[in-house]
C-alpha positions as CSV (number, residue, x, y, z in Angstrom):
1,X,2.2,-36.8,8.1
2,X,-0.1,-39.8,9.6
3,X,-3.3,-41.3,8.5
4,X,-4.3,-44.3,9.6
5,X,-5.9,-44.8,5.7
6,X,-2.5,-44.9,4.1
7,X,-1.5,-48.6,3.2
8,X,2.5,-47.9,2.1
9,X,5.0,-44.8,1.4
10,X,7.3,-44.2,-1.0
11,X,9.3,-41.9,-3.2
12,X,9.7,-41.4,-6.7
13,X,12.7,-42.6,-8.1
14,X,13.6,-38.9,-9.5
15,X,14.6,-35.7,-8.3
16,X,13.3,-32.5,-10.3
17,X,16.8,-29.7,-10.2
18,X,15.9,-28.3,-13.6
19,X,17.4,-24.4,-14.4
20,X,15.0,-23.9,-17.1
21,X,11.6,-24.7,-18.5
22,X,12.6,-27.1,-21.0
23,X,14.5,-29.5,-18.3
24,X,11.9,-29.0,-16.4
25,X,9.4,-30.5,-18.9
26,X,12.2,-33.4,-19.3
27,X,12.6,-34.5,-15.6
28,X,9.1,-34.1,-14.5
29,X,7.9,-36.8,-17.3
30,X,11.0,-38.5,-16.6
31,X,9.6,-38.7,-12.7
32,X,6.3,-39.3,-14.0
33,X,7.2,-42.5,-16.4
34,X,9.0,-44.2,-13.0
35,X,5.6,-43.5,-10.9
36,X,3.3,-45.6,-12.8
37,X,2.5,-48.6,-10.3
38,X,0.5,-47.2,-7.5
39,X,-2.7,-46.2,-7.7
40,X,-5.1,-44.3,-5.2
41,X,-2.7,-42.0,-3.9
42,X,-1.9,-39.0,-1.9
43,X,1.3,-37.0,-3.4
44,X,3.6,-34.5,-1.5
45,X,6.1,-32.4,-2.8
46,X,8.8,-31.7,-0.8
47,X,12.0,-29.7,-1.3
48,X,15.7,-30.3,-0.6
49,X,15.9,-27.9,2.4
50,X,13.3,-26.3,4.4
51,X,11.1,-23.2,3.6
52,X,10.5,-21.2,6.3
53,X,6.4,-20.6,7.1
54,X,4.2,-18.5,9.1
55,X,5.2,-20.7,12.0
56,X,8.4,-22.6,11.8
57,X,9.7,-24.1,8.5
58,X,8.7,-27.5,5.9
59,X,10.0,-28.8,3.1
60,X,6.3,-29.6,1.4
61,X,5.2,-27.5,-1.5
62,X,2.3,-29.2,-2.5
63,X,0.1,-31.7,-0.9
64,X,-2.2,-33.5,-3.7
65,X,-4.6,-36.6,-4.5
66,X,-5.2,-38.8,-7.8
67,X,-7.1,-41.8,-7.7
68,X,-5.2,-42.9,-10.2
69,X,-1.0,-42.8,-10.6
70,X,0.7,-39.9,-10.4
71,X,1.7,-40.6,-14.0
72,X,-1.5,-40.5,-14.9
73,X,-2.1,-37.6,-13.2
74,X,0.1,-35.3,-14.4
75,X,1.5,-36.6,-18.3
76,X,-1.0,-34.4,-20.2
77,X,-0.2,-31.8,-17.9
78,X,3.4,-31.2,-18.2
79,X,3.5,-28.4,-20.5
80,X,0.7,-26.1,-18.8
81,X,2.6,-27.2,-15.0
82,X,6.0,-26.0,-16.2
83,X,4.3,-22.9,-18.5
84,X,1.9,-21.8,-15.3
85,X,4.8,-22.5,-12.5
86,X,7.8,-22.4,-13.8
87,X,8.4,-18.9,-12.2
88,X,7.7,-20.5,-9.0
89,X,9.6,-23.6,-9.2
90,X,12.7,-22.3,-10.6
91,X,12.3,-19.3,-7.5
92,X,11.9,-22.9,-5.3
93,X,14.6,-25.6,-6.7
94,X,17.1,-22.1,-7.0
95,X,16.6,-21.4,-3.0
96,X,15.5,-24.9,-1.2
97,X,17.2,-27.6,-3.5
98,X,15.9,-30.5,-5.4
99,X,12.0,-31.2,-5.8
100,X,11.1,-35.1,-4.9
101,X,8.0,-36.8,-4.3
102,X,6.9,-38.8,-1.6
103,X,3.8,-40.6,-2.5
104,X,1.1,-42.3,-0.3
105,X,-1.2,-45.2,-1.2
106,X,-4.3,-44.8,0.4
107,X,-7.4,-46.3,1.0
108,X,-9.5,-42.8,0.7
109,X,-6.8,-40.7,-1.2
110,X,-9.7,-37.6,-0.5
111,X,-9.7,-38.4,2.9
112,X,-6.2,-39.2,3.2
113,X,-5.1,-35.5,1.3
114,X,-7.8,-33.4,4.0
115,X,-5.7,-35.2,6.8
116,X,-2.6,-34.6,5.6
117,X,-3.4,-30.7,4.9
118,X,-5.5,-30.2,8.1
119,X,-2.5,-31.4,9.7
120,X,0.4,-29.1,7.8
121,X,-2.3,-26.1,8.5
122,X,-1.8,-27.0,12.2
123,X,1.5,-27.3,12.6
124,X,2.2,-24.1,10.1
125,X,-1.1,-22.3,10.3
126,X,-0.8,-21.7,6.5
127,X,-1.2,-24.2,3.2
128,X,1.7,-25.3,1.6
129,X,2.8,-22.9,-0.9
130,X,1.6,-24.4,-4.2
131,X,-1.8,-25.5,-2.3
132,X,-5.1,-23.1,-3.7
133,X,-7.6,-24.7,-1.7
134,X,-7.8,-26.0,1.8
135,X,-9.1,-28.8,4.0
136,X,-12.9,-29.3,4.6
137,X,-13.7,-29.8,8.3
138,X,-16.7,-32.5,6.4
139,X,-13.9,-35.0,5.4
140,X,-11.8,-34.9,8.9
């Protein structure tokens, strides 16, 4: 993925490989206490091993924005992520391995997040498979 409005890349310090709900909980907060620092950000979630899409395969399950951290983001969350998706992301870390996250400080985060999922709906010619909505052709 490539915008010219992302200042640096990283990746969060933890790896999700939880085999229930209740781990799951415990090493997403764990993920979220280490992701504190940056700010304006575009988020992806990526698995271990590819998934195979409508046209070739990706490791990215989920490509998000949060103007603030990721921590903040997501730590009043926890319980209705795991409780809504756990089906999902057991079905995911059980098949493709590990759940990390690679995250994106950005200059537009909104911008930066329509790039990034114009661009996987190029390349795949589907969303990732957590994504519900898709890119606006306003923001490209």
């Amino acid at each position: 993925m490539h915008c010219d409005l992302v200042i640096s890349t990283s990746i969060a310090p933890k790896t999700i490989s939880a085999t229930n709900i209740d781990d799951f909980k415990t090493q997403f907060g764990t993920l979220l206490m280490e992701s504190k620092q940056q700010r304006g950000i575009v988020y992806i979630w990526k698995t271990q091993y590819d998934i195979p899409r409508l046209k070739g395969k990706s490791p990215i399950i989920y490509i998000g924005k949060t103007n603030g951290s990721l921590y903040d983001r997501y730590i009043n969350n926890i319980s209705y992520e795991a409780n809504e998706y756990w089906n999902r992301y057991n079905h995911i870390i059980s098949t493709y391995g590990n759940i990390y996250i690679e995250i994106f400080e950005s200059k537009d985060p909104k911008k930066t997040e329509n790039n990034f999922i114009f661009q996987y709906h190029q390349q795949f010619m589907e969303l990732p498979p957590i994504n519900l909505q898709s890119y606006k052709y306003g923001l490209l």
